[in-house]
N, C-alpha and C positions, 0 to 999 in steps of 0.2 A: 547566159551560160550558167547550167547549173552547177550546184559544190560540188558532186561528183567528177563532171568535166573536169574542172577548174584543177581539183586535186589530182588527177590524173595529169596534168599537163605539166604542175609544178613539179610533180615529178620526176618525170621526163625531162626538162630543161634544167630543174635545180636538184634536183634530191639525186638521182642517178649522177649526172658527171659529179657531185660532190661527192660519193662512193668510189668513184675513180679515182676523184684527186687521193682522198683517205689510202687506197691502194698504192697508191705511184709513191707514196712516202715511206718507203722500204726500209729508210734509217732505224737502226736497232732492232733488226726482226721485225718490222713494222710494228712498232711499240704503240702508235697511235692507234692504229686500227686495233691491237688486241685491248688495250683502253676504252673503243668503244664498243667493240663485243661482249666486254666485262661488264659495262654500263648496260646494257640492252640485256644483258643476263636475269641482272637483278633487277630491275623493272618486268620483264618478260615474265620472271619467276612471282611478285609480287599478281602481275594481273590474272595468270592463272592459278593462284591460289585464292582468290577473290572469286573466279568462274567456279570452281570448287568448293567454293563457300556456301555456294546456294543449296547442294546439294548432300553434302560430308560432315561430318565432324571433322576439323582438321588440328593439327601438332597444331603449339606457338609460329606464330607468322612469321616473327624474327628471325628464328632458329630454323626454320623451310627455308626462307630466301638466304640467310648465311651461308646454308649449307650447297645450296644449288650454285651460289656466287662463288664459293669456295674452288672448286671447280674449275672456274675462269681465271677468278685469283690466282692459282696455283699455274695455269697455260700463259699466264700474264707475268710472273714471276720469274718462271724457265725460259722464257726468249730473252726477259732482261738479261739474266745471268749467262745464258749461251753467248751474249754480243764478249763478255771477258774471260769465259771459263769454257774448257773443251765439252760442253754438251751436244751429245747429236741429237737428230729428230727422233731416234728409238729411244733413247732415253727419256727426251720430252715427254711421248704418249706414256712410257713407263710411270713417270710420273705425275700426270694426268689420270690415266687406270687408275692408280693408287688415290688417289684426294675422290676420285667417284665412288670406289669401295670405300674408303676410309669414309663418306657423309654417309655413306649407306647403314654403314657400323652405330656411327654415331647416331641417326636415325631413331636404329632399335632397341640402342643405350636409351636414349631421350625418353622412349615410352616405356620402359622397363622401371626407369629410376625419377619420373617428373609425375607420374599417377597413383590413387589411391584406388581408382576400379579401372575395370577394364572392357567396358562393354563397346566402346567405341573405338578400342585399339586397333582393329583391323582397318577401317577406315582409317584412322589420322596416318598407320605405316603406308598405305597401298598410295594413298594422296602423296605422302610426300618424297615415295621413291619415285614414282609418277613426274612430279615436277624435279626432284634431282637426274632422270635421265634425260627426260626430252628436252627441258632448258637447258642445268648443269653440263649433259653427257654429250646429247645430240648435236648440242651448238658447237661442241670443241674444235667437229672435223672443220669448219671453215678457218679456223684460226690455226688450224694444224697445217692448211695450207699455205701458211705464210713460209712454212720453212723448205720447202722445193726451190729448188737452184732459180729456176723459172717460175715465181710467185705470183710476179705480178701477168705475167702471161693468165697460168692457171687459174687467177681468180678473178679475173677480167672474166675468162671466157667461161665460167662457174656462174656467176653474178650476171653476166647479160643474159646467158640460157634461161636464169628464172625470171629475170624483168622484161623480156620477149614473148617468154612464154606465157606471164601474167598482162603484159600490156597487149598481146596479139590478140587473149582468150577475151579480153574486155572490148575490144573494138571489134573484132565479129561478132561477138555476142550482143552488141549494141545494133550492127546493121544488118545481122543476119540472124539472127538468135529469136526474135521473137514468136515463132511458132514451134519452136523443139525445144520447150524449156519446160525442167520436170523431170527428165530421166534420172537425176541423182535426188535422193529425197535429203539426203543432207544438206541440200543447198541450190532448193527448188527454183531459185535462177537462174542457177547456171544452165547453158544452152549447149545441144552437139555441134552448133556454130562456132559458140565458142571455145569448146573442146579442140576441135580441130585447129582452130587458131593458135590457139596455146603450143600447140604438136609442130604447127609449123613455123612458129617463134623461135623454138630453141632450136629446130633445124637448122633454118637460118643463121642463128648464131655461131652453129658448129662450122657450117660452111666457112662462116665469114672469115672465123679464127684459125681453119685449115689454111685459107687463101692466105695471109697475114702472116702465120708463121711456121708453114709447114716446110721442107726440105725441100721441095721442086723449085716456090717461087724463091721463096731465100730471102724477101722483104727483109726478116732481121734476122731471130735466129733459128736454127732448127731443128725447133721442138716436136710437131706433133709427123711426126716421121709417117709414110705408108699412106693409104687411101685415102680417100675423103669418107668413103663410107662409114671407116671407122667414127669418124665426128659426127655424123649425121645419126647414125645406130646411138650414139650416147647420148645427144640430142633429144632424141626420140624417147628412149630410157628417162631422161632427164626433166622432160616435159609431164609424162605420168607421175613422175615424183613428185614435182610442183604440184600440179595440180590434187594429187592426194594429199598433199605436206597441207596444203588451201581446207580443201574437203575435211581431214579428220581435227583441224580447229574447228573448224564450222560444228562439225560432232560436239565437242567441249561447249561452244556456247549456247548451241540450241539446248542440251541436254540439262543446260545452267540456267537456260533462258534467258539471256543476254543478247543484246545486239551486238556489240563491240565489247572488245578484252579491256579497252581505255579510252581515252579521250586525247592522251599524248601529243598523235598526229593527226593535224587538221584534214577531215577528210579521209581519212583512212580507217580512225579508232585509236587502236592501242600500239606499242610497241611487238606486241603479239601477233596481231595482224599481218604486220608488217612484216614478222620474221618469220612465218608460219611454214611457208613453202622451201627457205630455206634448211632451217629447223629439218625439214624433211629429207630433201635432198643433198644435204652436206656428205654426210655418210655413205650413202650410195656412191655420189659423184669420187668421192675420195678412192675408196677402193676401185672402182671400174678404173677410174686414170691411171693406176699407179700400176695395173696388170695392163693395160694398153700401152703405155709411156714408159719405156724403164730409163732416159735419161733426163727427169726431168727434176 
């Protein structure tokens, strides 16, 4: 069996239901899980400022990954304080907004007032708003979903969408993929086999979580009110996300020439890697639910 397989399987049996358990721990706003979102932040921010390094002049390293962890720190902060003090979820993101703009500020302080020329300012600002959105900003919606009435529903069925739609797109592409492989040049592996698999990953998922907790069967509670189609169309939305979230890493390290963001996880690469599709799809997922779902 090779390391590919292998890692693929440990996944499956050990890394995914440990994501769930991480979820089902709701205690303090899910103070764990935002503990490890924080962690995977600053590692995430650390490995793409290293892909950028091949390429940029970039700010001090320190002060990029403070600033993009600042971010989390700050989403990590507001759920503690909401478990004893009247915070609601608008306020959280308020506060949130505010620490992305606020690194942002600081950012262009940094280069304003740490430099004697300035020919490489454009680069070190573009780099390092760069890593304070897409790590810093990007990653917040999943952690912003910890505060829905219905969390762990929502992030169940968030979380399997993209590890269906990454585990389906890698097993078609393994048994079906080898002769349509190439249409994306980012990431000359990948296969329309796989594509499709990916698409019908997160389908599947939307089904599964319509049936589980929609209004008709009533298994528990009821959340996702109205058709199944509605879950199936986000699904669908949700699986291109993925899959682009995959794609425009892949942009970053070719572009860096790198194979892997890190070494982290075995079999995988980096923590980058690993949160790539997320990272992408958070934001999207976030707003589609919350105009489809209003009691959730």
């Amino acid at each position: 069996m090779n390391s590919k397989v292998l890692s693929r399987l440990c996944i499956f049996f050990f890394g995914f239901p440990l994501v769930i358990a991480l979820i089902l721990l709701k205690q303090y706003n899910h103070i764990v899980l935002h503990t490890v979102i924080t962690a995977a932040s600053f590692l995430a921010s650390a490995e793409l400022y290293n892909i950028f390094s091949h390429n940029f002049k970039l700010q001090n390293k320190g002060v990029v990954i403070v600033l993009s962890g600042l971010i989390h720190l700050t989403m990590l902060a507001s759920a503690l304080c909401a478990c004893f003090f009247d915070i609601t979820p608008e306020n959280i993101n308020t506060f949130v907004t505010a620490a992305y703009i606020g690194a942002i500020l600081i950012c262009l302080g940094w280069e304003v007032f740490s430099q004697n020329s300035f020919e490489d300012s454009n680069s070190h600002i573009v780099t390092s708003i760069t890593i304070i959105t897409y790590i810093g900003y990007l990653f917040t919606f999943l952690s912003r979903m910890t505060f829905f009435e219905h969390s762990r529903e929502i992030l169940i069925m968030f979380l399997t969408m993209v590890f269906l739609c990454d585990s389906l797109a890698w097993f078609f592409g393994v048994l079906f993929g080898k002769n349509n492989k190439g249409f994306i040049k980012a990431s000359p592996n990948k296969s329309i086999a796989g594509f499709i698999g990916g698409i019908l990953g997160s389908i599947l998922s939307g089904a599964i979580c319509w049936y589980l907790w929609n209004a008709e069967t009533g298994i528990q509670n009821h959340i996702f009110e109205g058709s199944i189609v509605k879950l199936i169309c986000l699904g669908a939305v949700m699986s291109l996300c993925s899959i682009t979230g995959d794609l425009a890493e892949s942009v970053f390290k070719r572009s860096g020439d790198c194979k892997d963001s890190g070494t982290i996880v075995p079999g995988r690469g980096g923590i980058l890697d690993s949160i790539d599709s997320i990272i992408f799809s958070a934001p999207v997922f976030y707003f589609i639910i919350t105009h489809l779902y209003q009691g959730l």
